[in-house]
Every structure is written in C-alpha cells, then in structure tokens.
Phi, psi and omega in degrees: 000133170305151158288129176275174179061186170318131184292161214257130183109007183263318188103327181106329181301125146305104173287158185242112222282149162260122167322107191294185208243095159270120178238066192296138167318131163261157176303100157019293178251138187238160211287178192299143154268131173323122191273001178249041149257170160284165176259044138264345179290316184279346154305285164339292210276357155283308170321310202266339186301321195284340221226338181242088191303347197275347213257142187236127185284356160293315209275320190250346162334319183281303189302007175254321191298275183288033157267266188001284180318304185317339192281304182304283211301326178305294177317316177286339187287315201279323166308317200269225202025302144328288192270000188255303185100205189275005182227179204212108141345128170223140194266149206249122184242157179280150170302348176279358180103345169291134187274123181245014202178187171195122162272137187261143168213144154005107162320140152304335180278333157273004153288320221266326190280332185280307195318289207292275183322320185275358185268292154357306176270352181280320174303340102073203173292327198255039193225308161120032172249043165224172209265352161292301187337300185305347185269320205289324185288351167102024184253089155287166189324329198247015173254346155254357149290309171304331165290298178309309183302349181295311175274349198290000000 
C-alpha cells in the first residue's frame, strides 16, 4: 500500500522528476538516400542523419524519409508561390458554363505549404530536433551535444 502526502525532504514544494536519458545505439550503417528527392529533400535527409547522433536508422527511418519528402513538397509549394504569387485568377462562370469574368483568390499553394510546414514541425519533435522535443525524450542541450561530439 502506497503512502499519502508530500514527498518526505521536500518541504511539501512539488518536485521535479529527472527524466531518464534514453539513448538507443545507432546502427553501424545508415541507410540509402532516398533516389526521388530533390535537393531540398536531400540536403535535410544529410542534415539530420549527419547531424543527430540519437537517431537509428531501424527506428527513425521511414520518418526521416518522410521528413525529406514533406521537405521536397514545402520547395514546390514555395516555388509556385514564387511564380504565381499569394492570389491567383479564378474565373466566374454562369450556370450555362460561360466564362463572364475573373475573380483573384487565395493561391492553393499556400494552404498547402502551411499544412506541409506544420506536418513538419510535428516529424520534428517526434525526431527530437527542437530543445522541447529534446526534454520530452529525456535529452538535454548539453547531452546532445556530447553526443554528437561522440559521434563525429
């Protein structure tokens, strides 16, 4: 049977747990760069491989894979943005099917590009590559640094 109240050495002040340090081996070997990225996918996918020693290419692979892509689809979202700009023509047609007009609307590509940034930042955190992410997984800033140099 459990104990009630404050933990005892405490004072009665709610304490704060230290978070174990999970660190899986990374694998010997890392896995092919994907051959239908692009070069913004594939500069991600050297960054994060070359640069985040926490990461196992059994465990986070597909997810570094689809961080990349998502990385490719953000540059085309951006491209078209570039050449189209933020509104777009859209032509006002009559129920008989006659084009009478043209209305500017929202580009589609910038919806498209925020989604494609926020699916991003969730892969992300679920990678360990922002200083939150890195707490939930139990890493702190100056144990992944120690880590990367470990690995360099």
């Amino acid at each position: 049977m459990g104990t009630r109240g404050p933990v005892a050495g405490t004072g009665g002040r709610p304490t704060l747990r230290k978070l174990p340090t999970l660190v899986p081996a990374r694998s010997p070997s890392l896995p092919t760069l994907p051959a239908d990225l692009s070069d913004a996918g594939r500069e991600v996918w050297r960054r994060v491989w070359g640069a985040v020693p926490w990461l196992d290419p059994d465990q986070h692979g597909q997810v570094v894979d689809e961080l990349a892509r998502l990385t490719d689809e953000l540059a085309a979202y951006r491209a078209a943005l570039a050449a189209h700009g933020p509104l777009v023509g859209e032509p006002i047609v009559t129920p008989k099917g006659e084009v009478v007009g043209e209305r500017l609307v929202p580009n589609p590509a910038e919806t498209m590009a925020r989604r494609a940034g926020a699916a991003i930042e969730r892969l992300w955190a679920v990678l360990g590559l922002t200083p939150a992410a890195r707490v939930r997984l139990g890493l702190s800033h100056l144990e992944a640094r120690r880590l990367a140099e470990r690995s360099a």
